[in-house]
N, C-alpha and C positions, 0 to 999 in steps of 0.2 A: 643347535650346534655352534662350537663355534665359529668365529669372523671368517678365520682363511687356515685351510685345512693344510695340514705341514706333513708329511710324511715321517718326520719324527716326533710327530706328538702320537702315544698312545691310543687306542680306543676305550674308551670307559669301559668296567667290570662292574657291574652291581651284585650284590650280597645278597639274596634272597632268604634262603631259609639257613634255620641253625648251622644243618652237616658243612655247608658253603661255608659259615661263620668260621665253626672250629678248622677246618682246610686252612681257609684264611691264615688263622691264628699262630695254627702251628708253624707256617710257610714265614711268616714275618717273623715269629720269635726266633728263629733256627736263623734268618737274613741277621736278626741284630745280635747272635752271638757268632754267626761266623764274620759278617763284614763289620767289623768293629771298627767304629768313627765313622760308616757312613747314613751320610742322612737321610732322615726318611722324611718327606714331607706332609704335613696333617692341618689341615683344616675341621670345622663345625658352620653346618647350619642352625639355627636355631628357629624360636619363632617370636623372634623380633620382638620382644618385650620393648618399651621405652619407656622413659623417664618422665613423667607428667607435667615440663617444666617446658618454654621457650624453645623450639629447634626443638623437642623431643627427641632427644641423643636416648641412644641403646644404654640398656639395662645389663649387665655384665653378672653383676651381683648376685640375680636372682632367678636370670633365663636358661634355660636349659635346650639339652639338643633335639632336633628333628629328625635333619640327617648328617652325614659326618663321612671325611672323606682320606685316606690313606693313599702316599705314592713311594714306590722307590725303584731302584735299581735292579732287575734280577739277573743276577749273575751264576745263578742254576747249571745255566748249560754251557758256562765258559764266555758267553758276554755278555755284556751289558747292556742292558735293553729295559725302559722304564716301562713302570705298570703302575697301573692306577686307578683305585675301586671305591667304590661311594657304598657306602653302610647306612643301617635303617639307625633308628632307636633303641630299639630293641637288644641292640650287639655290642650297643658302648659299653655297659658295664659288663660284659663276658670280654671284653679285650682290655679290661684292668692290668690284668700279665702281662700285655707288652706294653700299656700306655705308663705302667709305675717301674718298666721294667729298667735297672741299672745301668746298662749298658746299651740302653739304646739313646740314641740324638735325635730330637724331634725338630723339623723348622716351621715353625707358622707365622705368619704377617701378621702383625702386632700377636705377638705369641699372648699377652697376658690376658685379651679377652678368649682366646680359647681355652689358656689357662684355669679363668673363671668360670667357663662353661663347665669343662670337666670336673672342677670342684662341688659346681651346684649338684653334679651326677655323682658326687660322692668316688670320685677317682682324681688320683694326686699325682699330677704325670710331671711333679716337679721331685718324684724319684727319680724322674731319667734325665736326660740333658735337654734343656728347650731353649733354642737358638732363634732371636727373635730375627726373622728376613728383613723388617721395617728398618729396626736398629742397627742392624751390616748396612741397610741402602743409605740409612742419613751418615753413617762414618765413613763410606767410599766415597758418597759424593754428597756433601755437608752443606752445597747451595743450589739443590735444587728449590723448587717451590711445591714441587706433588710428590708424593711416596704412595700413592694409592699401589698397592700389585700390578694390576691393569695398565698402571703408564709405563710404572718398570719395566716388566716382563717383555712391554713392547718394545719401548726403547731398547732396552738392552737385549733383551733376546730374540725379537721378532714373532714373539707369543702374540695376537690377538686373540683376546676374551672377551667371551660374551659378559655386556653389561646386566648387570642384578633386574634392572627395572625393566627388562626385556622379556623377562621369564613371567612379566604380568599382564601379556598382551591379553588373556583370554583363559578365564579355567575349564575344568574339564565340563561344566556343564553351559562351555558357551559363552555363561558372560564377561563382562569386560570384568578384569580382576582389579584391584587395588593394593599399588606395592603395600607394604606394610600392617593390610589389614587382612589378607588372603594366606591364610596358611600353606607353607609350601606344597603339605598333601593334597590340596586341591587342584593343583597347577598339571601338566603335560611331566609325566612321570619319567620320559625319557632327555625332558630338557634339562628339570631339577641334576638328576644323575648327572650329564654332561658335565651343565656348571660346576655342578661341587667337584668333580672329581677333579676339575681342569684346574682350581682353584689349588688343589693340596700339587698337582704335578708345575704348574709355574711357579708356585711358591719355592717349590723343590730346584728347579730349573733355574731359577735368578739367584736361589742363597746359595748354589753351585761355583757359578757366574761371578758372582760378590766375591766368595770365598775365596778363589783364584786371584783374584785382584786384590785384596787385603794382603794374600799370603806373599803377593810380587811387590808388597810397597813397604820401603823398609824405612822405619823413623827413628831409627840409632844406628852409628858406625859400628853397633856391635855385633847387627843384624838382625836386630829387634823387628818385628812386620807390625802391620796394624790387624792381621789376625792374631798374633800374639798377645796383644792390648785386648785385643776384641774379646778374646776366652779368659782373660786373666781378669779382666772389668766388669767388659759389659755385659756379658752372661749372667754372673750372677747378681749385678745391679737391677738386671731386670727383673729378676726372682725378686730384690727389696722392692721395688714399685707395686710388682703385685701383692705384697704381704700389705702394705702404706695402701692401697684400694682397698685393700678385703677389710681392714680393720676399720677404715673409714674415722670419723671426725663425730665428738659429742653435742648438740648443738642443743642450748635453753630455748624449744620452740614457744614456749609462755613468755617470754623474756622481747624474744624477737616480735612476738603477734601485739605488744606491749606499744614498740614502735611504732608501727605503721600510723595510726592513727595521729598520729605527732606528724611525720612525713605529708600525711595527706592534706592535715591543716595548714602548713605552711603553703603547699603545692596549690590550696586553692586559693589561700591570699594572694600569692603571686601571681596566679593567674586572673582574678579578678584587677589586680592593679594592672597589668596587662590590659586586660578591655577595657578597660579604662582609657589609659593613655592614647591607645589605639582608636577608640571612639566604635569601636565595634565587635562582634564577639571573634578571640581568633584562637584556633585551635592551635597551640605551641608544636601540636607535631604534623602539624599539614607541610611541608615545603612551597606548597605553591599558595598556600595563605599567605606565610612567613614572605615570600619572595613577593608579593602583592604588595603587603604592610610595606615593606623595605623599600622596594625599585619600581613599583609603581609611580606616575607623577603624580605631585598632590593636587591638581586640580584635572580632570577629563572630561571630555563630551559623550567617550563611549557608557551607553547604560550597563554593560556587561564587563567594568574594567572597574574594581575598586580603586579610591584615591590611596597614594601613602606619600612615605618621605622625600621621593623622587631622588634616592641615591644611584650610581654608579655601581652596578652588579662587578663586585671582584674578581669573578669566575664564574663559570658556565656550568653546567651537570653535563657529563656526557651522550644524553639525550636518550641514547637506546632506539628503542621503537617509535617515542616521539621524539619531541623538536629539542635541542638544551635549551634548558632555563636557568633563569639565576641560580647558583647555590646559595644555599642558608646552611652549610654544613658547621662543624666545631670551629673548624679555621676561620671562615667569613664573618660566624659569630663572633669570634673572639676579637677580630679586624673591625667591627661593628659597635661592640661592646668599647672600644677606646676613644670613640667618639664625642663629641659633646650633645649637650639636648636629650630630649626626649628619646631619638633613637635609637644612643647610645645608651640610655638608660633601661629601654626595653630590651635590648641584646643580652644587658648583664642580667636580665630578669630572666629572658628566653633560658640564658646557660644555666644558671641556677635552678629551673626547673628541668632541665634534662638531669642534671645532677641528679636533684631529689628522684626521679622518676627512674633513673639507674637506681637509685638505692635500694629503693624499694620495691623495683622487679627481681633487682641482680642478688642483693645481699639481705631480702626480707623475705617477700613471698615465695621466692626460687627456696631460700635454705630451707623454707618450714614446708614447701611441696616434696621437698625431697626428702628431709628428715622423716615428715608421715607416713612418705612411701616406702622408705625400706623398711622391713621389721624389724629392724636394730635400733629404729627412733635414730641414725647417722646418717648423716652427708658421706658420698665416697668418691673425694676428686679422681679424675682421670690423669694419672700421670705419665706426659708425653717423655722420654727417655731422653731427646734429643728437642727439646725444643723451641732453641735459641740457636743460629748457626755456629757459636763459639760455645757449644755444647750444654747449655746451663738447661738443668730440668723448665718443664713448662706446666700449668696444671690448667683441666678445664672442669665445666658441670659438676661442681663450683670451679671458679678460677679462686681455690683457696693462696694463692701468693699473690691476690691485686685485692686482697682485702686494704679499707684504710686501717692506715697506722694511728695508732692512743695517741698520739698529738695532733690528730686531724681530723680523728674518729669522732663527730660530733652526736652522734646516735649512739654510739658503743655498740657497733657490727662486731668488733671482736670481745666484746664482755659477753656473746651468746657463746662462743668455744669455752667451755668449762669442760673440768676434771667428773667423771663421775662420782657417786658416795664413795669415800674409802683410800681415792685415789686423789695424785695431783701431776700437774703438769711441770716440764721440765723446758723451759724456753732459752736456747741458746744460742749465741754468735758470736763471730769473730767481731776482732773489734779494726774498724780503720782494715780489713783486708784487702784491698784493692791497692792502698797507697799503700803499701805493706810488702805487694808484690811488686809493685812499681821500683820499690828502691831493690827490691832484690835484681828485680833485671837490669836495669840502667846502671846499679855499684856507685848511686849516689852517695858520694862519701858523707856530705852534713845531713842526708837524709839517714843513713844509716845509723847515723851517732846518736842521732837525734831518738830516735825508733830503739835504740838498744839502753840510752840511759833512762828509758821510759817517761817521756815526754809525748805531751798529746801531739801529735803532730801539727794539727790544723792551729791549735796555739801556737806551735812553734812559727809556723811560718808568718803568721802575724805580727809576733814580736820582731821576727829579720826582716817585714816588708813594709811594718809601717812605722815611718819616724819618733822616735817620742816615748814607743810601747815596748815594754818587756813579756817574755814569755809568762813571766812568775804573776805579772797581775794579768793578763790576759786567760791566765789558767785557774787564777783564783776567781776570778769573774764568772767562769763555767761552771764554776759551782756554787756559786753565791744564790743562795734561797731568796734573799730579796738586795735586786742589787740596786745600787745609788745609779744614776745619772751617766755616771763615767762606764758604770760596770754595763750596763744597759748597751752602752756604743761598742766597748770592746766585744761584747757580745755577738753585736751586731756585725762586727770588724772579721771576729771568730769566722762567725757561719759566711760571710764573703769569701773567706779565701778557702773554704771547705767549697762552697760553689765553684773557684779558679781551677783548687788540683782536681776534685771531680772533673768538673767540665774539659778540663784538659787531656784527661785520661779516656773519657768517651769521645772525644775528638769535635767538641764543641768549639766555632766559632766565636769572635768576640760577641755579633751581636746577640746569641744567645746565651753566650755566658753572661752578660751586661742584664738580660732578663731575669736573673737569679742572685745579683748583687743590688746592694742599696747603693746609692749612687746620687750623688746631691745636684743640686740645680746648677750649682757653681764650679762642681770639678768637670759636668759634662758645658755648661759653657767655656771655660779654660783648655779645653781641649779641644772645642771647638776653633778658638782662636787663633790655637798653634798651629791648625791643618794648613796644607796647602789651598788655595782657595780655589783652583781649580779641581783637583782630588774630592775637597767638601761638596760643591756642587754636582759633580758627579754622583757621590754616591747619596746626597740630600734624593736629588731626580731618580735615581734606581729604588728609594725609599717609595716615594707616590707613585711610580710604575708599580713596583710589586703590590703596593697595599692604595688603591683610588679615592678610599675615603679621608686619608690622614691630608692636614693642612701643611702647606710650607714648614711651620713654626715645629709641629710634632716632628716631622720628619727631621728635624734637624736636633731635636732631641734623642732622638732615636740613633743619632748619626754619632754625635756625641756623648753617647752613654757606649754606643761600642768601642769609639777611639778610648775611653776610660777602660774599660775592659780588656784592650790590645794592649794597655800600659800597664795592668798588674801580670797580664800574661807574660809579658817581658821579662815585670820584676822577680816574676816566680822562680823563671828560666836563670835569670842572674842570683837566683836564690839555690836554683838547683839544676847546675851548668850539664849534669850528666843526663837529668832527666831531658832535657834539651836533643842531648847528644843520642840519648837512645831514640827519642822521637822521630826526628829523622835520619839515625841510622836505620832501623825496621824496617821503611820500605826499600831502601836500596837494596837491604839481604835481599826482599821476600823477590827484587829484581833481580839479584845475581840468580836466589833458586830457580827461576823461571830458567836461568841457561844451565845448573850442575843441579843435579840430587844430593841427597843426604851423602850419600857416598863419595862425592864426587866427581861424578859421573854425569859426562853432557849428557845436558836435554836439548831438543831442538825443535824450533819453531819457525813457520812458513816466513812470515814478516820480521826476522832480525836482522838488524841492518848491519852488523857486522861480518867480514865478506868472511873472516877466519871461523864461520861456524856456518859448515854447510846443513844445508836443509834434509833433513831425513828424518820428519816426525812420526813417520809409518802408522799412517792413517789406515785403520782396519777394520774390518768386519766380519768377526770373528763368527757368527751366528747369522742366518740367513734373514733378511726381513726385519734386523736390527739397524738403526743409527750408525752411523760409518761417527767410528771415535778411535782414538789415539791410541795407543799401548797401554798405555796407562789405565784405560777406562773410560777417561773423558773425553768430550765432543772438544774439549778449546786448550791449547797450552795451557799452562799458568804459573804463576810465581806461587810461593805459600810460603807459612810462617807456623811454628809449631808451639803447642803447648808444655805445663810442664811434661806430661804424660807423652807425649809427641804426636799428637793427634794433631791433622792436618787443618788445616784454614787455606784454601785453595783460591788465589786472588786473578781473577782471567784479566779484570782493567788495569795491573798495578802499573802498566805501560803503557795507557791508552791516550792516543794525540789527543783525546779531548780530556781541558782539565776537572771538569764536570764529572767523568766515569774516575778518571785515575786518583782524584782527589778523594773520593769515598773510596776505593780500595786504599789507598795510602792511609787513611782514620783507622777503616777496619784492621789493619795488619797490626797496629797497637792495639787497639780496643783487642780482638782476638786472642793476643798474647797476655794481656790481664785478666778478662773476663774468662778467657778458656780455662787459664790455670787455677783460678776460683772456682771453678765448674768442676777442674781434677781432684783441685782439695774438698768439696762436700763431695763427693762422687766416694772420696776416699774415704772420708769420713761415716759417710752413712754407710758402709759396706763394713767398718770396725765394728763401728753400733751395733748392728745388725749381727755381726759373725760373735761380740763378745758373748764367752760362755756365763759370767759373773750378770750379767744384766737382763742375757734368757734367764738363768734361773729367778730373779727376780722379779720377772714378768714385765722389762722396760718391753714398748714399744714402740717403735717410732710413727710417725703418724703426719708430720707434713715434713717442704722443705721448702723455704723461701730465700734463695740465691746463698745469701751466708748464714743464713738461721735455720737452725731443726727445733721441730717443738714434735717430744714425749707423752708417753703419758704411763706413770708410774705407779705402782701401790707405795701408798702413804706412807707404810713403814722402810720403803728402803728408798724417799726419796734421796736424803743427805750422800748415801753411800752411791746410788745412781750416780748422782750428780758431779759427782770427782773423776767415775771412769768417761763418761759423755766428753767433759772437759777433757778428760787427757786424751779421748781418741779424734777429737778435733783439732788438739792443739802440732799430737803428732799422725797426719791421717793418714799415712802409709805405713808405717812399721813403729813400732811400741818407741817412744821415745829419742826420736830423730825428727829434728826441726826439719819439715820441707823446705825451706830458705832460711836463705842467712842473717836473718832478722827474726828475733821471736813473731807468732800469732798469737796469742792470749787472746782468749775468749772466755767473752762477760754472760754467766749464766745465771737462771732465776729460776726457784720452785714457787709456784704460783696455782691460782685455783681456776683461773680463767684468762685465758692469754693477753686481754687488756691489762692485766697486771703489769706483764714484761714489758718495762719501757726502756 
């Protein structure tokens, strides 16, 4: 049963025999023609097929159902009163009529694995409307950290539910059962029922919940809601995700099984030069080898304490169950790795073998385990809808958008994505979209001129920042097949100030921006020199606190290379006064929204210190056994910043006395506003793709998305004629030839036969 019994939660129905079935049937298809829009809530059990890979993540693709569960409304006898009935196997496909039926709205958490279930059952309930409850919870509230059903439902509804793994205390003959390998038939036939059914009715319960709050939050003066975006978007964006899963990705597993063998010979040179240095064997993935090697002292008396470098542990592990001990994580390593001697030289051996050993779990033996296991010979990413807070898709099992890129790809991970016989691939992007949007927001006037006489940007700003250089050889330089000397530094000059706008637009720091620029030994002591001398020693001494292994001498290079850093940042800003102007205009909006809405319309908050805005946040709890949260939905005030689309970024620190929280909500509230609207424009874009009638008939299909790139995959004969509508529904991704800013996007596209092609 479940957690804590509520007098308005239902009692479960179970579906026994046929007559029950069809009763059922007719009772629900009669519900979704007379209550037309409302929704019914629907779930699937299945029986847990997984993926033979790492984490064995669920199989979507190919599992089918066990039992299966329906909730709604019945307004029969004049009220409303939910009901909620769990179905065998046996009845899914006799309820095809109402699962394909037109007029009905279906909600399920993450809609698109039940989606796939229904599909594998040869039923297409992407005839009716399927409202995914996952994608309404990350657009209501876009920073959370969990979306499970389970935490929602609680939080916000006061629903406790029984957990999955509870249902395996014991099966029916007694023994202890095993989540994931005990078929649900085996289990307590009355708990199965419960769960599932409880599963379609809070699912039903929270996208109720959602829907009301979307439909109260208005993101245009004109009275646009974010359930208006929500149905106009993200409804059928979701339908493309699940089309981009089912069709999955082509992958040369001959090609890939080619590499390993290469990966694993370097991985044991490395690791033999390793025992080497070390003087003993050490296993690269132990942590408490690695933290021995390291922060051990090099001479001891204990017999049970190997010697090492006798460094200074940077940090701690948070211990857990046992004690903390040194970390040897990414960061420690890489704090290790810039050292001198031998231990710094093992560090960069240690990282280099993690590399390789990611390679070749992540993007070798993972694609060829998965490619063997589905019967299509494809990989089929998961694609998260929401899953970047400033809304940009996410993919996992594969994570097909953290593949390396052909300029870094030293294996050629993306030469195994090839076209099948007959076919080719269509790889597209925008070109420079980020700085692109940046000028549209800010109405930097030389950014704009600059963008519209079609000037590469990142040359341009070159030729205005550094003395001496024009735009014309700086941009000839970018193309030069083999450059001289000079063309080499401009080069170099180029991709610096492409790291400055980037870095500045994700809200990077000088001294990480300084990690991403070339930076000479001379211009970071000349900056040195000019510092105040107290200031330098301050933040030299905040350099060896944060990081214990670096010497005086580093740290002051370090210190020095960001004052370097701080001074193009400047120049940039005196390059492009409005980009400035918008940077720290953002967060003061995203402060005034914290006190008026879109409307205009005060908001109010417990802690404002201003005496002319009384407090009356009307803290509620609307649902019993729910989170006491505000009108609005949410637990905390906040400021927010919207996209193009007007989708929310909800900022709770953008006012917070510490500069630590307020400072990252201040980055984010830019970052949001460019990254979001990148995330509206492919959002928009793939939803053109996808709707053109010219490229179904053709048989385009799309198949990934990596932030500002889509890659196709087309029959051979109508790649050229593809390849012009892709470009024009990218270049205008909301309606047929209307620039979304007021600076062209133009995007650079390539028919290719294996996606290493596209450079």
């Amino acid at each position: 049963m479940s957690v804590e019994l509520r007098q308005d939660v239902p009692l479960p129905e179970y579906i026994e025999t046929d007559e029950q079935a069809r009763e059922l049937l007719r009772f629900a298809v009669r519900k979704v023609e007379t209550d037309v829009g409302d929704m019914i809530g629907w779930d699937t059990e299945t029986h847990a097929k997984h993926i033979p890979i790492k984490k064995k993540p669920p199989d979507p693709i190919t599992d089918t159902v066990t039992f299966w569960s329906l909730c709604f409304a019945d307004t029969s006898s004049g009220e409303r009163q939910y009901r909620r009935w769990c179905l065998q196997q046996q009845h899914f496909l006799m309820f095809a009529e109402l699962l394909e039926h037109p007029m009905a709205c279906f909600t399920a958490w993450n809609a698109k694995y039940d989606a796939h279930i229904a599909w594998n059952c040869k039923v297409n309930v992407w005839n009716a409307t399927i409202i995914d409850g996952l994608a309404m919870a990350q657009l209501h509230d876009e920073n959370r950290r969990e979306y499970s059903l389970k935490v929602r439902a609680r939080e916000w509804c006061g629903l406790h539910m029984t957990p999955y793994k509870s249902l395996f205390d014991m099966d029916i003959h007694g023994n202890k059962a095993q989540e994931f390998k005990t078929s649900l038939y085996d289990l307590d036939l009355s708990l199965v029922i419960d769960y599932a059914s409880y599963d379609a009715f809070a699912c039903l319960y929270a996208a109720e919940w959602i829907r009301d709050k979307l439909t109260a939050t208005v993101i245009h003066p004109n009275g646009r809601t974010l359930w208006d975006h929500f149905c106009e978007f993200e409804i059928p964006f979701t339908r493309t995700l699940w089309r981009m899963e089912r069709r999955g990705l082509a992958v040369d597993v001959p090609y890939l099984k080619e590499q390993v063998p290469k990966v694993e010979h370097e991985i044991n040179e490395l690791e033999r030069e390793i025992n080497r240095i070390a003087g003993r064997p050490i296993n690269t993935n132990s942590p408490k080898q690695l933290g021995a090697l390291f922060f051990n002292p090099a001479k001891t008396k204990d017999p049970d304490k190997k010697p090492g470098f006798g460094l200074m542990p940077v940090k701690m592990t948070k211990g857990g169950a046992s004690l903390p001990q040194p970390s040897t994580d990414e960061e420690v390593m890489t704090l290790l790795s810039e050292t001198v001697g031998d231990a710094g030289l093992l560090a960069q051996h240690i990282l280099r073998c993690r590399k390789l050993y990611k390679i070749k779990s992540t993007y070798m033996e993972a694609l060829v385990a998965m490619a063997e296991y589905f019967p299509d010979g494809r990989v089929h990413p998961n694609f998260h809808q929401f899953g970047a807070r400033t809304g940009r898709v996410s993919t996992s099992n594969p994570n097909s958008q953290n593949l390396p890129r052909p300029d870094g790809d030293e294996f050629g991970i993306r030469k195994a994505f090839t076209a099948p016989p007959g076919k080719k691939l269509i790889v597209s992007d925008w070109e420079q979209l980020e700085m692109r949007i940046m000028a549209d927001r800010s109405q930097d006037a030389k950014m704009i001129a600059a963008i519209r006489e079609g000037k590469d940007l990142h040359s341009f700003t070159a030729g205005e920042m550094e003395p001496g250089v024009t735009y014309e050889e700086v941009a000839a330089a970018k193309k030069a097949e083999t450059p001289d000397d000079r063309q080499k530094w401009l080069k170099g000059l180029r991709q610096s100030m492409k790291a400055v706008g980037f870095g500045i637009i994700y809200g990077a720091g000088p001294g990480k921006i300084a990690e991403n620029i070339t930076i000479s030994e001379e211009d970071a002591a000349r900056a040195l020199m000019v510092m105040d001398p107290d200031d330098r020693a301050n933040k030299v001494a905040k350099k060896m606190k944060d990081n214990p292994l670096l010497a005086a001498d580093q740290a002051e290079r370090l210190v020095g290379d960001a004052e370097v850093a701080r001074g193009k940042i400047a120049a940039y800003f005196g390059v492009f006064p409005r980009v400035k102007a918008f940077m720290d205009g953002t967060p003061n909006n995203c402060r005034h929204n914290m006190k008026h809405d879109l409307l205009g319309n005060p908001q109010y908050r417990p802690d404002h210190s201003d005496p002319n805005v009384p407090y009356n946040w009307d803290v509620t709890q609307d649902r019993d056994g729910a989170q006491p949260m505000t009108r609005t939905g949410h637990p905390k005030p906040f400021g927010f910043v919207q996209t193009y689309l007007g989708r929310y970024r909800r900022l709770e620190d953008i006012d917070h006395r510490q500069y630590q929280y307020r400072g990252h909500a201040e980055r984010e509230s830019v970052n949001t506003i460019i990254q979001g609207t990148a995330a509206d424009m492919a959002k928009g874009a793939m939803l053109r793709v996808e709707g053109n009638k010219d490229l179904n008939l053709m048989g385009v299909q799309l198949l990934n998305q990596i932030h500002d790139e889509l890659v196709l995959e087309v029959p051979a004969k109508h790649a050229e004629a593809a390849l012009r509508i892709v470009i024009e529904c990218m270049e205008h991704p909301f309606e047929e030839g209307v620039d979304p800013l007021c600076v062209p996007t133009p995007v650079d596209a390539h028919i290719v036969t294996s996606w290493n092609e596209a450079k």
